[in-house]
N, C-alpha and C positions, 0 to 999 in steps of 0.2 A: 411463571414457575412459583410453586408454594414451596416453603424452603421449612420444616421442623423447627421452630427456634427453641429459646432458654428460658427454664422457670427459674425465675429471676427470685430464689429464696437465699442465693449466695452469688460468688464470683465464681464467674467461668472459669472451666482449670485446658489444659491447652490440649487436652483429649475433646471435649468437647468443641474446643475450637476446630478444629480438626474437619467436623462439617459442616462449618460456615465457610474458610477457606476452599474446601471441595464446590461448595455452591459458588463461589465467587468466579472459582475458576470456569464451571460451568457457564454461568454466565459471560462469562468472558469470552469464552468461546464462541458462543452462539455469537455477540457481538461481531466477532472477527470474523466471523462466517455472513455479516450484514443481514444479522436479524433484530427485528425490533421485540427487547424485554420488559415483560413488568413483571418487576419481583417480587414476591413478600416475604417477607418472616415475620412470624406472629410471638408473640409476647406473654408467656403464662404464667400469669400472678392470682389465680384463684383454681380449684378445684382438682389440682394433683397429687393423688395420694401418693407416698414412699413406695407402692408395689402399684405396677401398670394394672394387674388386676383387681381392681376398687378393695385394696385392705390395705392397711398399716396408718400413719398421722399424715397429714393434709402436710405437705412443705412447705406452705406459706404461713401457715399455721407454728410447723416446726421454728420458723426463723423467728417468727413475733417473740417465742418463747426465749429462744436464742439471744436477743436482744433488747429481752427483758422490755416489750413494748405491749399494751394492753390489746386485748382479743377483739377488736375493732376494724370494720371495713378499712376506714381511714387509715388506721396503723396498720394493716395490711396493705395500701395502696404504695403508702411512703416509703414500706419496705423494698419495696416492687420498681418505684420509681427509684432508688438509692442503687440498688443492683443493675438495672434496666442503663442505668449514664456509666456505671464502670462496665459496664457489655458494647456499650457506644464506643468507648473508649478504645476497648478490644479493637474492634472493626477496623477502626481508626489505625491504630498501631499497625496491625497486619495488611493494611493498604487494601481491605475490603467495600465494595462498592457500597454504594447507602441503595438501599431497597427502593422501591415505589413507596409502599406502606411498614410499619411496622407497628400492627396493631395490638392493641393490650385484648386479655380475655375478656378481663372487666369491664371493659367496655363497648361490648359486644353480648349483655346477658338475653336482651330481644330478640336478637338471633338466633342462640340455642335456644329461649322457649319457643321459637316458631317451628323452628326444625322436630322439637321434641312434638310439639303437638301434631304437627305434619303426620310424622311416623303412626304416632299413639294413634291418630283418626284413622289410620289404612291399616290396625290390629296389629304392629310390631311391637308393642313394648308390652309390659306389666307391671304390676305394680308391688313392692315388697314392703314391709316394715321400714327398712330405711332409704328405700327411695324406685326410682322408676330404671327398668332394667331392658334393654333389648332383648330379642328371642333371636339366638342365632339360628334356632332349628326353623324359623320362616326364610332363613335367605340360604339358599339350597347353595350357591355360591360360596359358602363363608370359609375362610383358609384359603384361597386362591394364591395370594403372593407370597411367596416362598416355597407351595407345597405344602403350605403348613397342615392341612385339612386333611393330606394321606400321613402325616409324619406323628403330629402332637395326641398325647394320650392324657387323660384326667389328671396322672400325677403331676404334668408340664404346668400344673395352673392350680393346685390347691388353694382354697380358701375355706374360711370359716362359713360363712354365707350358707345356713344351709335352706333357706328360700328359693337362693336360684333353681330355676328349672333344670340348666344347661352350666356345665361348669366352666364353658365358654362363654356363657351371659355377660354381660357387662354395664354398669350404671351409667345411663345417659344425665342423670339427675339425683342429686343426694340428700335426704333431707335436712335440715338441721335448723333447727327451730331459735336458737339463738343467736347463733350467727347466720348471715347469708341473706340470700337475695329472694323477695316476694314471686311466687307464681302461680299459675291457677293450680297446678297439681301439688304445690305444698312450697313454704318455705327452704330454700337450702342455696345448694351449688348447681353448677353444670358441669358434668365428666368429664377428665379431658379429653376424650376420643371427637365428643359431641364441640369443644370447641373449634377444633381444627376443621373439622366440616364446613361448619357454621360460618368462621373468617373466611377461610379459602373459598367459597362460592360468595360471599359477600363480597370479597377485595377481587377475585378474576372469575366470577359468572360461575356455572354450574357447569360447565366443561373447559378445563383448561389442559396444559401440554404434561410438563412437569410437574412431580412432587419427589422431594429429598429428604432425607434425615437418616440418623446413624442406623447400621444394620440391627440395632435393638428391640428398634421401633416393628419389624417387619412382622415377629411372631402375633404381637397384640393389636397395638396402636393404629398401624396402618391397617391389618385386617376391619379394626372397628370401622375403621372410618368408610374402608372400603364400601361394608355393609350398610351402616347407617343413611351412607348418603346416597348410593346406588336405590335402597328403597324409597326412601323420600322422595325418588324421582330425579337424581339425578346423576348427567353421566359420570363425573367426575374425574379424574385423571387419569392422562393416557401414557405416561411413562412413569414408572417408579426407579428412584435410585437411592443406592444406599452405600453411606460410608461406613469402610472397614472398623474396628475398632485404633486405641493409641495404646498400645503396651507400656508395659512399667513393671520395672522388679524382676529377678530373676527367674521368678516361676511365670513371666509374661503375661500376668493377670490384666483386668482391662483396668488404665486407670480411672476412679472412679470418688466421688465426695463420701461416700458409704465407707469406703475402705480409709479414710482419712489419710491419702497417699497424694493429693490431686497437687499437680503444680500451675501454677498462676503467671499470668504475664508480669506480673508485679513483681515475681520471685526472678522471673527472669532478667529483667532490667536490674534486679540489684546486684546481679552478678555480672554485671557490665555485658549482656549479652543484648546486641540487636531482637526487638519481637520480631522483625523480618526474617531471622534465621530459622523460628520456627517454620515460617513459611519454606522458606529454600529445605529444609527437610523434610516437610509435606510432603514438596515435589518430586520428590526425588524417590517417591514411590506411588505405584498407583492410589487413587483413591479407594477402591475396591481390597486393597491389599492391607492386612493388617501391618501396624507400621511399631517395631521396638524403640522405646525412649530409652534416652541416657543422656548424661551430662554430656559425656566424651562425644557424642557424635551431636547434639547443640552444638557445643563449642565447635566443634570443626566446619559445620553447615554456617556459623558465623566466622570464620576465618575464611573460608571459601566466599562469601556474600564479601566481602571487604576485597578479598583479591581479584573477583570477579571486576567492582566497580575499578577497582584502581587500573587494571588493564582494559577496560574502556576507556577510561579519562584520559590514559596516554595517544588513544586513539586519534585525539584533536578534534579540527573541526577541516574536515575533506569532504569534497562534490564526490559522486558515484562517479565508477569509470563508466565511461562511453562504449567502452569498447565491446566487439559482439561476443565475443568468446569470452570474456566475463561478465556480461549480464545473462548468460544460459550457464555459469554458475552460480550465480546468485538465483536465479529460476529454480534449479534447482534444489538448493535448499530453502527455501520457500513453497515446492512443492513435497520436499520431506519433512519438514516441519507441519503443514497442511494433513499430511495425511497423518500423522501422527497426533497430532492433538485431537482431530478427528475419531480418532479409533480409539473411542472409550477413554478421553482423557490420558492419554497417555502423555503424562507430563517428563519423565523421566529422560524420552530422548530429547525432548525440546531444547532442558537443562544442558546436558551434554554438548549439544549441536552449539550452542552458544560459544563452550571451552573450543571446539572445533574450530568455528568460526575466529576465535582472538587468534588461535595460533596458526589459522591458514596462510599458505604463501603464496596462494592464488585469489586473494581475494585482498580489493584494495580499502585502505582505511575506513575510506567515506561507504561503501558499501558495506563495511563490517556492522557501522555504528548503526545506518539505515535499518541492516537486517535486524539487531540484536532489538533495535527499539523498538520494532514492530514485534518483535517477537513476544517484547517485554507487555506488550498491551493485553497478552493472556498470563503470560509469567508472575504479575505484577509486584517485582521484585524489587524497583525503581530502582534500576542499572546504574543507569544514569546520573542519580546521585552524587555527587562531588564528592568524596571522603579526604583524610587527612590520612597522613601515613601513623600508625601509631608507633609513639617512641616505646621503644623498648632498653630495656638493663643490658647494656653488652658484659658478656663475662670476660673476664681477665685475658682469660687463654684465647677469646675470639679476637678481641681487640688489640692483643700479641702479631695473630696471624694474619689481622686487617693492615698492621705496621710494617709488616714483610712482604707482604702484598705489593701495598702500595710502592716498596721499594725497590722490587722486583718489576714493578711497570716503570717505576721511575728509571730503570738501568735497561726495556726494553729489555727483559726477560719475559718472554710473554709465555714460553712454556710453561716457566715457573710461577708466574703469578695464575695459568688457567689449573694450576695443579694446587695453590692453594685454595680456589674460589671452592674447588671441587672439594674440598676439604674441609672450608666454611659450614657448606649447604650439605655435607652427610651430615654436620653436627646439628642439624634443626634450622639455621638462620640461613636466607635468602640475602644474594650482592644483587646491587646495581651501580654500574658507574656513571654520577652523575657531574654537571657541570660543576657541582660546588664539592663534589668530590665521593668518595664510599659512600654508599646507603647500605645500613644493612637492618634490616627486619625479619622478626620470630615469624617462622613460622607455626607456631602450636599454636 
């Protein structure tokens, strides 16, 4: 599976995470279904302009600027490698698996001039003032994934470019005479359509299963690729998938670096929030489903991720039962859990089947933890995890009621102290009674 990756001209914001976690999952999937994966995400630090259709500043270019570092391959690489370890990081945090490969663009420029010249020798490309263009009207195919081909009109794609033939054209190569990289058809860049071709048949052959990236990609990017690389000869991928967008803001715009709205996994640890709750948020909608951000429902996918673990960890350490009438309920949810992650990622009931699972009264410890952990090898939410209960500020008035409580159990008033607890936990805080005495913990 070839996975869309990051132009590493800044820090990922957690929209974009969005479809590296959906790939993970994916793979994770497949895994648990016992198949053998090799992944990639590719790495793009040269040749991305601000508009997928070849107009507006080069990104990596933008960041040099940004960072006040000279117009230099070099000082472009460093930029590239400096973003490239805080996107490692990212993965890292969200319990994302480490790929096969994770190749740079740049390091791959003899690949796209092969592929460019491939094409250019079997009369696909042209040639323009500032650089070398595919001809969509040769690939009688082109628009195929999404429909785009009955749907998109000239205004969906305005540019300045008044050379191109086709206002669906697109530069497989760019020239630029100052900057950039040596080739026979001129000094410049390679497009990014032409890189992802390029890696993905270098890193998994000219026919591979899967290719992923967010639903943005679909109008332009991935048609290019489609084209490009279907001419050249090859078959190239046989399933496409795409993540929904991450909303943000009241008008549910997508969030985005452009909009200067993006949030970061760094924003989120300083607000004492687990990067794993982003993930438990993910999940908790399809991938395919556009998904609404907000603080308030973070916070609470990380208050759920904490109580989740904490009632695992009670669970101890118990054998399965033996018995037959409870291993054909543990079969069974194993078999709805199967079908469910099955059917287009649906992670949502997985999630749920879990809460089910802790509070089932037909299902014994040691099978609880069995199921949950196995479940957890797609979930990758690390259940299992040890936590700490976190201390919280009791209020005056709860720590009143926790006093009456307790003295109410001390006299074997038990109506009266089940009628305080109840009184406790409408105000926001969770009892437990423990050996060493009251627990009580916030619920918010």
């Amino acid at each position: 599976m070839y996975n869309c990756g990051p132009t590493v001209y800044d820090y990922a914001h957690v929209g974009n995470l969005r479809s590296y976690v959906f790939a993970d999952i994916l793979r994770r999937m497949f895994e648990y279904n016992k198949y053998k994966v090799r992944q990639v995400i590719n790495i793009t630090d040269i040749g991305h302009l601000s508009s997928d259709a070849d107009e507006g500043e080069d990104k990596m270019t933008k960041a040099l600027k940004r960072m006040r570092k000279p117009l230099t391959l070099v000082a472009m690489r460093e930029v590239a490698d400096f973003y490239f370890r805080k996107f490692q990081k990212d993965l890292k945090s969200l319990n994302i698996k480490s790929p096969a490969e994770l190749p740079f663009a740049s390091d791959n420029i003899k690949e796209d001039i092969d592929l460019i010249t491939r094409l250019s020798e079997k009369d696909f490309t042209y040639r323009t003032s500032d650089g070398i263009y595919f001809d969509t009207s040769k690939f009688a195919d082109y628009g195929r994934l999404g429909n785009i081909k009955s749907m998109e009109t000239p205004e969906s794609r305005i540019g300045t470019n008044t050379e191109k033939r086709d206002y669906r054209d697109f530069a497989v190569w760019k020239f630029n005479n100052e900057l950039g990289y040596d080739a026979p058809f001129g000094k410049g860049f390679p497009g990014w359509h032409i890189e992802c071709s390029a890696m993905s048949v270098k890193y998994l052959g000219p026919e591979f299963d899967v290719h992923t990236g967010g639903i943005d990609h679909i109008p332009v990017h991935h048609n290019n690729e489609i084209a490009q690389s279907v001419c050249a000869g090859d078959p190239y991928a046989h399933y496409w998938m795409h993540n929904a967008f991450l909303n943000v803001g009241e008008e549910s715009a997508r969030m985005a670096k452009s909009a200067g709205d993006f949030i970061t996994l760094k924003v989120v640890k300083k607000k004492k929030i687990e990067p794993l709750a982003v993930r438990y948020l993910f999940l908790g909608a399809r991938y395919s489903s556009p998904l609404q951000f907000s603080w308030e429902s973070l916070e609470s996918a990380d208050t759920s991720l904490s109580k989740l673990r904490a009632r695992f960890q009670e669970l101890g350490e118990h054998e399965p039962d033996t018995l037959e009438d409870k291993k054909l309920v543990v079969k069974n949810y194993k078999k709805k859990f199967n079908e469910a992650i099955n059917d287009d990622l649906d992670t949502a009931t997985p999630l749920a089947m879990v809460w089910e699972i802790l509070k089932s009264e037909t299902v014994g410890d040691g099978d609880k933890r069995k199921l949950i952990m196995g479940f957890d090898r797609v979930l990758g939410l690390k259940i299992s995890k040890k936590v700490k209960s976190k201390k919280v500020e009791i209020p005056e008035n709860i720590q009143n009621l926790i006093k009456e409580r307790d003295l109410a159990r001390n006299n074997k008033d038990f109506a009266k102290s089940d009628q305080i607890r109840t009184e406790i936990e409408t105000l926001g805080f969770e009892v437990k009674d423990t050996t060493e005495g009251t627990e009580v913990t916030s619920r918010q």
